[in-house]
Structures are given as C-alpha cells and as structure tokens.
C-alpha positions as CSV (number, residue, x, y, z in Angstrom):
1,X,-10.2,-15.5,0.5
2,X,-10.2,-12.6,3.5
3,X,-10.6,-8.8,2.7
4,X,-8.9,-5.9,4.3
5,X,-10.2,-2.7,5.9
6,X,-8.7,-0.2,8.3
7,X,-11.1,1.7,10.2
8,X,-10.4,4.3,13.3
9,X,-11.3,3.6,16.8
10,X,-11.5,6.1,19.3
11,X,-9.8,5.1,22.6
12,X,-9.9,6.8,26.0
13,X,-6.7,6.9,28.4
14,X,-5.3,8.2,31.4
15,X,-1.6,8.7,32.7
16,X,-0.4,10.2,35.8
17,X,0.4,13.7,34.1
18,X,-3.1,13.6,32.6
19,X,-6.5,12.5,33.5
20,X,-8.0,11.9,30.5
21,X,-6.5,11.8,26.8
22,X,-8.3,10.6,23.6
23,X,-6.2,8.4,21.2
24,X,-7.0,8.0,17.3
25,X,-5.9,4.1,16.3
26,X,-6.7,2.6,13.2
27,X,-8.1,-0.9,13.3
28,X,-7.2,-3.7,10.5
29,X,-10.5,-5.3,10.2
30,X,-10.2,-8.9,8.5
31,X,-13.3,-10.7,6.8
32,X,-13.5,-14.2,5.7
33,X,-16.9,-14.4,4.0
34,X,-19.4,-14.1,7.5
35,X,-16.5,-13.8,10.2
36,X,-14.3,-11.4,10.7
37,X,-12.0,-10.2,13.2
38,X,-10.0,-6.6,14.3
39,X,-6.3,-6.2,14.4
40,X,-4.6,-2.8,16.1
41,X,-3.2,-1.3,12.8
42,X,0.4,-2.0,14.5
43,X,0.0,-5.8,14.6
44,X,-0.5,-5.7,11.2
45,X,2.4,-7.3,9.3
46,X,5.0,-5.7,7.8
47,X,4.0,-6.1,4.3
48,X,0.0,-4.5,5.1
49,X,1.8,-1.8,6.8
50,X,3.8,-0.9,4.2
51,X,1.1,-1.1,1.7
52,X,-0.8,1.4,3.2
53,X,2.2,3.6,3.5
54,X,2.8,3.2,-0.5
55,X,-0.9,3.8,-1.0
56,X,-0.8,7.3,1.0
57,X,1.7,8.3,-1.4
58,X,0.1,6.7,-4.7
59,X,-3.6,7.9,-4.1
60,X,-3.3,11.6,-4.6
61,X,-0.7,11.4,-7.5
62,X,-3.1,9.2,-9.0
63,X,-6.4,11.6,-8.2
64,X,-4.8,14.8,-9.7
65,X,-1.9,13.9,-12.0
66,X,1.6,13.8,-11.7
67,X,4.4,11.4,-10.5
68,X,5.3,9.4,-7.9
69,X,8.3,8.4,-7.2
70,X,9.4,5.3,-4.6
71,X,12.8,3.7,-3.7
72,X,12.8,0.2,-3.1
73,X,9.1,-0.2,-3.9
74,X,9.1,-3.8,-3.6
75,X,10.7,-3.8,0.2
76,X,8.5,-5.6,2.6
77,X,5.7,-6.7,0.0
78,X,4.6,-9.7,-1.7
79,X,5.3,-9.8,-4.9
80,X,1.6,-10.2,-5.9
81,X,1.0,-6.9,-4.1
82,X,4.1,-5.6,-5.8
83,X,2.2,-6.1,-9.2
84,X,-1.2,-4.9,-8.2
85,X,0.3,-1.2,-7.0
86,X,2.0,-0.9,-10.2
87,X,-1.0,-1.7,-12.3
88,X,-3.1,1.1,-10.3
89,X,-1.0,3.0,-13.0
90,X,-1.7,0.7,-16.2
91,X,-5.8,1.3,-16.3
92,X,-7.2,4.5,-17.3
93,X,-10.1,3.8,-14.7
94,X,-7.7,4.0,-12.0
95,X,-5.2,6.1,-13.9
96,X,-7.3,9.0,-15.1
97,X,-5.4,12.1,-15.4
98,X,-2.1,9.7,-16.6
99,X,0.4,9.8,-13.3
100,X,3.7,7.9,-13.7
101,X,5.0,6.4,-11.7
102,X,8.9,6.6,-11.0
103,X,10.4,3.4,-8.8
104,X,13.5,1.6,-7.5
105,X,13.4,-1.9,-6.4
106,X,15.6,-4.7,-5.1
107,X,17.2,-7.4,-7.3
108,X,14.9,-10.2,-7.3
109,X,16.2,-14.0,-7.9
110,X,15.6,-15.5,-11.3
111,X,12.5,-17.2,-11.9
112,X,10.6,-15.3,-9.1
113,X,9.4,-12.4,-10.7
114,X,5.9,-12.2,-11.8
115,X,4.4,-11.3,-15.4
116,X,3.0,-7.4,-15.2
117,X,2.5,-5.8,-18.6
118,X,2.6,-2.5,-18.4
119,X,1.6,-0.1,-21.5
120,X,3.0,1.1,-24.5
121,X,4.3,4.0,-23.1
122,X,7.8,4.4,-22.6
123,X,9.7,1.8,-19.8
124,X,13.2,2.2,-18.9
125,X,14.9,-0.6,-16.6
126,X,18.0,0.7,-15.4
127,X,20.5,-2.3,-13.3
128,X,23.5,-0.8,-11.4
C-alpha cells in the first residue's frame, strides 16, 4: 500500500525578461513502505488533483463549522475516495463543530456504488 504527501519545493528560473525568478511547486511524494519517489504536483492524476482541490474547500468548513457545498463531487474520483471525503463529515473526531456537507454528483451505474452510512441526521437524495 503507497501513502501520499505534497510538499513545496522551491525552484529557481531565468527567462529573457528576467534574470532570476523563484517558483513555489508542490511535490506529490509517494511512499511504498522504504522507497519512495517525487511527482511535480501537475503529473499527478486527475483524480489526486482533484482531491486536493475538494480537500481545500472541506478543511476549513470542517475546522470552524458550517457547510460546504460541491457540484459533481464525485467527478474525477474513485469511488473509494468518493466515500472517504464524505465520511470526514460522519465522525465527531473529524467533524467537531457539526459542518454539513451539501453535494451533487453524477448518476452512477447500478451495482457500482459503494456502502457509506451516513448518520441519523437528516439525508435528502434528490434525482432529476
């Protein structure tokens, strides 16, 4: 099993209009138990990218209270990602001040959704 981290890396660069400009790029850094490797953060695939994306917007409604609210959460994610970002909201250790969390996603195909229970709080699925 690999773990995920993005770190920054300062990199230095010239052009012809400038001699010298620094450049902030995050890093993707991959583990598999004692190897690991780095990956520019815009290699990463579609799905890590828009994790982190989802993630910018979840964390602080998560930290101080409130709601968040995504369309088409589940575009570009596995669906075992998918189900992980929506529990963030389930457990009061990572839910403390009780966010919501307000969504839209795209029709899946029978069979190939996975099992998430939520809470007992209030769930509305609305199908258009």
């Amino acid at each position: 099993m690999s773990s995920r981290s993005l770190r920054r890396r300062q990199n230095d660069s010239t052009s012809q209009y400038e001699t010298f400009t620094q450049i902030i790029i995050p890093w993707g850094i991959h583990q598999d138990g004692e190897a690991s490797f780095k990956l520019p953060f815009f290699e990463e695939s579609s799905g890590t990218k828009s994790a982190y994306v989802l993630l910018r917007t979840i964390i602080p409604v998560l930290e101080n209270g409130g709601i968040a609210v995504l369309d088409e959460i589940d575009s570009d994610l596995h669906l075992h990602m998918l189900v992980k970002l929506i529990e963030l909201f389930k457990y009061p250790h990572t839910n403390p001040h009780n966010a919501q969390l307000l969504f839209s996603g795209l029709a899946r195909p029978a069979g190939t959704q996975p099992r998430v229970t939520l809470s007992c709080q209030p769930q509305f699925f609305v199908l258009r």
